[in-house]
DOVEX-560886 format. One record per residue (C-alpha): x, y, z; residue number from 1. Coordinates in Angstrom, 3 decimals. Example, Ala and Ser with C-alpha at 12.3 -4.5 7.8 and 13.67 -1.06 7.14 Angstrom:
BEGIN
u/v/w/nr
12.300/-4.500/7.800/1
13.670/-1.060/7.140/2
***
This chain:
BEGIN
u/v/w/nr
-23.192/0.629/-8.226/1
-20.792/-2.165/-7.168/2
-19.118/-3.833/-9.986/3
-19.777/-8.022/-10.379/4
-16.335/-8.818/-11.030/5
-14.412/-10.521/-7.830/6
-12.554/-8.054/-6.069/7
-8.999/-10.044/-7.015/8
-9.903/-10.293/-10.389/9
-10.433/-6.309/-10.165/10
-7.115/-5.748/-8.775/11
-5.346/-8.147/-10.931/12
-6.883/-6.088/-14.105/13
-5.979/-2.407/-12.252/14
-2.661/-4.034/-11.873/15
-1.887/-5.347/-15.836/16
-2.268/-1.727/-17.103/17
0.949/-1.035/-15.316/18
4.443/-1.814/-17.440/19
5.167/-5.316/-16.551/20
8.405/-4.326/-14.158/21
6.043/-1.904/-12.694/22
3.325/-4.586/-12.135/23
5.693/-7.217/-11.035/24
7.183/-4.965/-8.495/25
3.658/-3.695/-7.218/26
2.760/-7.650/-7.003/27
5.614/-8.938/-4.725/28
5.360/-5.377/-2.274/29
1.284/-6.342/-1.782/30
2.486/-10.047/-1.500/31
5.122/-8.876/1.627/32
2.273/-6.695/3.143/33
0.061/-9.323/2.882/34
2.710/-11.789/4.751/35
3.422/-9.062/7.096/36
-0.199/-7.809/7.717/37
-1.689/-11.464/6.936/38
-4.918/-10.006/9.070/39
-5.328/-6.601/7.573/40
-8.321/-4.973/5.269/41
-7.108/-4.168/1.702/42
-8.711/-1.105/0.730/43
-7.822/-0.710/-3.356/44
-8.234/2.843/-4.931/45
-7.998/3.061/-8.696/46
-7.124/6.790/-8.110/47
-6.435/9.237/-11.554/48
-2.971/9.491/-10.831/49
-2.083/5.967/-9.295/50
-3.327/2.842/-7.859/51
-3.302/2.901/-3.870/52
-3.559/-0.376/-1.777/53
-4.090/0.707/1.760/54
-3.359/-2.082/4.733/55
-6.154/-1.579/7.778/56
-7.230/-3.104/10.488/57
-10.880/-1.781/9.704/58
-12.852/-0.701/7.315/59
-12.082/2.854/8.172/60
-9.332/4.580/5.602/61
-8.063/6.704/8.716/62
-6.939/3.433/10.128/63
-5.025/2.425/7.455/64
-1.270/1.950/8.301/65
0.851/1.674/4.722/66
-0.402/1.790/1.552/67
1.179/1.003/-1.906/68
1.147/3.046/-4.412/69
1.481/2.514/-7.768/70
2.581/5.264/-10.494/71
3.498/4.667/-14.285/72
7.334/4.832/-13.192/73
7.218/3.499/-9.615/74
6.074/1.906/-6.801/75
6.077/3.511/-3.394/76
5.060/2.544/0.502/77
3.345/5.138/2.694/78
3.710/5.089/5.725/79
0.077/7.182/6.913/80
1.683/7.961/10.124/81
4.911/7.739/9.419/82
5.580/11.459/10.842/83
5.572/9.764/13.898/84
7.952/7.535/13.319/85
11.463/7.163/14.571/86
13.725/6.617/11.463/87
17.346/6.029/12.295/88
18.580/5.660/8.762/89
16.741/7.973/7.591/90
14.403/5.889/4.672/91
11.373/7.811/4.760/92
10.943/10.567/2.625/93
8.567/13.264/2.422/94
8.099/16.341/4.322/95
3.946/16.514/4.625/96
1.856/17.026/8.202/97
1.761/13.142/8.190/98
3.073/10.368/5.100/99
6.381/9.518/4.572/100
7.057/7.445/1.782/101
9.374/4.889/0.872/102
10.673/4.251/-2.786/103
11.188/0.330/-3.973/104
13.900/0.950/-5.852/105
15.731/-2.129/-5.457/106
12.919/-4.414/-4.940/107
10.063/-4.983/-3.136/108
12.728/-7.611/-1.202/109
13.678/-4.377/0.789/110
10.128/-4.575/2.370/111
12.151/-7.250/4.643/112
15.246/-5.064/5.490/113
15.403/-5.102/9.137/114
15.337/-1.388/9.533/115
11.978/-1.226/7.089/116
10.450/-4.305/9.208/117
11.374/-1.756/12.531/118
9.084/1.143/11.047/119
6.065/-1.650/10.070/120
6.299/-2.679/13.680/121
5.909/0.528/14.973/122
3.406/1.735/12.755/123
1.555/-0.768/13.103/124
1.846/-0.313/17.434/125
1.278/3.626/16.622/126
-2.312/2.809/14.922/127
-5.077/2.617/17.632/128
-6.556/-0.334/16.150/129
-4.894/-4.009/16.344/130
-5.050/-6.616/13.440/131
-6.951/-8.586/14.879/132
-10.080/-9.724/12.266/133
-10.126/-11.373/9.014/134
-8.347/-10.429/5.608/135
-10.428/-9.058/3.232/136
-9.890/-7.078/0.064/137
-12.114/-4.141/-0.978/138
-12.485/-2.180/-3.924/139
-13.306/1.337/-2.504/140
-13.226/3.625/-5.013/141
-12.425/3.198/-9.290/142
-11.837/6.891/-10.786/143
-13.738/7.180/-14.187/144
-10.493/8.955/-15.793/145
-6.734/7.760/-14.933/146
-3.665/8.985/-16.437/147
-2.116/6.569/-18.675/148
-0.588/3.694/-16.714/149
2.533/3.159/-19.020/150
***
């Protein structure tokens, strides 16, 4: 059953259960991605052990390029291919078949670092999709239980 409440006003609520550094941080990383995907398919997952907000060019999860994720403590970027991905400076972590993850420690501001805006370029050229329809944002998928937010 699909839930009446406007998808933003969802998000917005999914998003004020977090501490407010945590939510404030989680806010300005979505509002980069947004500026730097301006085209892409927000898929939101209220997850039990964070909130996830994938960036797509489709409706399909397995296109997604980054997601955020939000935990109690911190706020990450996934890179869903980011195996793939040449890293220089080494800023990914992770050591899984395919995500690498990057940690905002010092900001979501480091979302425009030159060397972070290299890796969205080329994940977004390694996804077989372009950008190329409408921004939308979807609520796919609210868990019932969720580990405390704070």
């Amino acid at each position: 059953m699909k839930s009446e409440i406007a998808p933003a006003k969802q998000l917005a609520e999914f998003l004020d259960r977090f501490s407010p550094d945590i939510a404030k941080l989680a806010r300005a990383a979505r509002s980069t991605l947004r500026r730097r995907f301006p085209r892409a398919i927000e898929m939101v997952y209220d997850n039990y052990n964070a909130l996830v907000i994938g960036f797509s060019p489709t409706e399909r999860p397995s296109d997604a390029i980054v997601s955020i994720v939000i935990y109690p403590k911190r706020v990450n970027v996934c890179f869903l291919q980011g195996k793939h991905l040449a890293d220089p400076e080494g800023l990914l972590q992770g050591d899984g078949n395919q995500v690498r993850s990057l940690r905002l420690e010092a900001g979501a501001a480091g979302l425009d670092a030159p060397a972070v805006r290299a890796l969205m370029d080329e994940a977004a050229a390694f996804g077989d999709v372009p950008f190329a329809g409408r921004h939308q944002l979807v609520i796919r998928a609210v868990s019932p239980k969720r580990r405390p937010r704070r």
